[in-house]
Steps between C-alpha positions, in 0.01 A plus 500: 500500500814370519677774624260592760504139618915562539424868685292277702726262570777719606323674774416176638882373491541847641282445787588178613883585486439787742263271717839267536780790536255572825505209632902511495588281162739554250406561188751420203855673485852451611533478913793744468847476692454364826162357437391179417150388340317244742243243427231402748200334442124587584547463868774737497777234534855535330563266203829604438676755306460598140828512298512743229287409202290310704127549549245351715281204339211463733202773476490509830816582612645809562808671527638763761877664590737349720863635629760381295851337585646702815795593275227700271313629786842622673586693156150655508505620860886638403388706201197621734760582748750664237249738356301604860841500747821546242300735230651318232323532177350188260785531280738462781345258650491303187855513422573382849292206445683433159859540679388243745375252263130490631276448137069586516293217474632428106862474558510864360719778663322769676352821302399842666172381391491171683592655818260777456184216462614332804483823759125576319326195465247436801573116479780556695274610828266196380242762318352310220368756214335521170394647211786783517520491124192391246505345135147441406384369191776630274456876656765691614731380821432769742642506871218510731518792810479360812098522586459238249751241659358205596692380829530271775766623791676268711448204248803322536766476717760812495864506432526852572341693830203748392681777663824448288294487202319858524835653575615409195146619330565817699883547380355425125246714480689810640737445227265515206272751693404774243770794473411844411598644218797724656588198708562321131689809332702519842577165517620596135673743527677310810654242238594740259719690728699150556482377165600689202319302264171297634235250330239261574712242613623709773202648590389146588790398662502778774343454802252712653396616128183462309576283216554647153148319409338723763703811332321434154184459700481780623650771270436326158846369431897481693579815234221729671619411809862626419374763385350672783800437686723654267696166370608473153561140438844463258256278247243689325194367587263737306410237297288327756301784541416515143423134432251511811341850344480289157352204653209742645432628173502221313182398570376853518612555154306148412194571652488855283559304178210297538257770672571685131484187254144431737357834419544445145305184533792240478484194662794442761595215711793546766676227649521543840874369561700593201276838399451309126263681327243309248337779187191404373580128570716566176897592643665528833676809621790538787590866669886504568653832681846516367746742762673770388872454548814778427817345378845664614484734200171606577310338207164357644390123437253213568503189523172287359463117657202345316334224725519191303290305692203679416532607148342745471432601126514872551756633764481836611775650610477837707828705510573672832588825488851573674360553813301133480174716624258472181538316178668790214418238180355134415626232296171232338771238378316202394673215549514346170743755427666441816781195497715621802442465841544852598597811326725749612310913396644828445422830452490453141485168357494295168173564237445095580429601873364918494252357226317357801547801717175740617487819716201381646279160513241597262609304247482200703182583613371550087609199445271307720194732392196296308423648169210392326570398178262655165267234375604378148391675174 
């Protein structure tokens, strides 16, 4: 009852925050840089302005957006002016706000990011919108699309002219308009021939390229990407490959386990975060997929990191073969015998540590097997 009277409640909050967004009010949240945050009672006169930190008292009054000082309002219209007319970028805009000694509404010097919310907020043209981004009821935040905006245009006075504004929108959205995937390889390819040695930095730091976020995106990960351009990269980055195949099987390999201890009748419990499993209510078991390495000489080795948090009493430990494509060997070290954090694993290793080493997980799965017991003679 309790929390259908709170589901309740929120869609009624809900509702009447929309109902005042259309009527042109503010609600809650910084007025940004060259804003201020207005107070006006129920007839729709001003009160005065609200300092930061300060909140209305009465019920009934409301508050809307207001120009700022001219000095802020100048500085907008100039970083409108510097993207639209000079094609200066928000980074370089920022730093020429920093070298003139003009802070954002904190006293803070400029980011890239600060500019970039001032030339794509819709306050600026006196739009006043809502519900962009939800948080409901401890679910998920999720950003809303547009359709389910709730807006009212022409709310408040504008610093900026409408027609300023959707240029910018215009020059924004051609730049992270989606790029084929031979306009990405060429832009590749493009920085490769200038640079000898490239990274994800300098991906992002070129202009007129995808970032290197977009690269993974869209062909699984940066390495992929230089690969079907031809670029070796001087580090040797195979390793990210493999830790993103083991994190795929991991669970894979998890879900088998317990599929094969179920048919046998066992009772499992998996813990949804951490992959704990709970036998028969009677001992927990943890999967950990240990990567193959080759040392200089050759030799192969792996490198065990039990999870101390969970403590698991039985810790298997699947050894990758070379290739790290499907486990070669296990490892059921229980961890009373265990009294190091991790354990370094060889091709051959000490009786204290092969004692606990299986071709195959059928021992494991034996030992979790009922067996009735013979009634007593």
């Amino acid at each position: 009852m309790a929390a259908e009277y709170s589901r309740e409640l929120s869609c009624k909050v809900f509702k009447g925050q929309c109902n005042l967004i259309q009527k042109g009010y503010r609600q809650g949240g910084p007025a940004g840089y060259g804003l201020r945050r207005m107070l006006i009672d129920q007839t729709g006169q001003p009160k005065g302005l609200l300092k930061r930190g300060e909140h209305k008292s009465l019920q009934t009054d409301r508050v809307i957006l207001v120009p700022g000082p001219d000095e802020e309002v100048q500085t907008v219209r100039w970083i409108y002016a510097a993207f639209t007319k000079e094609g200066k970028r928000e980074t370089d805009i920022a730093d020429a706000l920093n070298a003139r000694g003009i802070t954002n509404e904190y006293g803070r010097p400029w980011t890239r990011g600060m500019v970039h919310q001032v030339l794509i907020n819709e306050k600026y043209v006196g739009n006043n919108v809502y519900n962009r981004v939800s948080f409901k009821l401890k679910k998920k935040r999720v950003r809303n699309p547009p359709e389910m905006w709730v807006r009212a245009d022409e709310a408040f006075a504008p610093v900026i002219d409408r027609e300023s504004f959707y240029v910018v929108r215009g020059i924004i959205l051609e730049r992270n308009r989606t790029f084929s995937d031979d306009e990405m390889l060429d832009s590749l390819k493009a920085l490769i021939a200038k640079h000898e040695q490239i990274s994800g930095l300098l991906i992002d730091e070129t202009e007129g390229m995808p970032s290197s976020a977009s690269y993974r995106s869209r062909f699984g990960s940066l390495v992929r990407a230089y690969r079907l351009v031809g670029y070796t990269p001087e580090r040797d980055y195979e390793y990210i490959e493999i830790n993103r195949h083991l994190r795929k099987l991991h669970p894979e390999t998890v879900s088998g386990i317990i599929e094969q201890l179920r048919a046998m009748g066992v009772t499992v419990v998996r813990d949804d975060v951490t992959d704990l499993l709970r036998i028969n209510d009677e001992y927990s078991a943890s999967l950990v997929l240990s990567r193959c390495r080759r040392t200089a000489t050759g030799s192969l080795r792996w490198l065990v990191r039990f999870d101390e948090g969970l403590c698991p009493d039985i810790t298997i430990v699947a050894r990758m073969d070379p290739p790290n494509e499907q486990p070669t060997d296990f490892y059921l070290l229980p961890r009373i015998d265990m009294d190091s954090p991790r354990i370094r694993l060889c091709e051959f290793n000490a009786a204290y540590l092969d004692t606990y080493r299986f071709d195959t997980l059928d021992c494991f799965l034996e030992m979790a097997k009922r067996v009735k017991l013979k009634a007593a003679v």
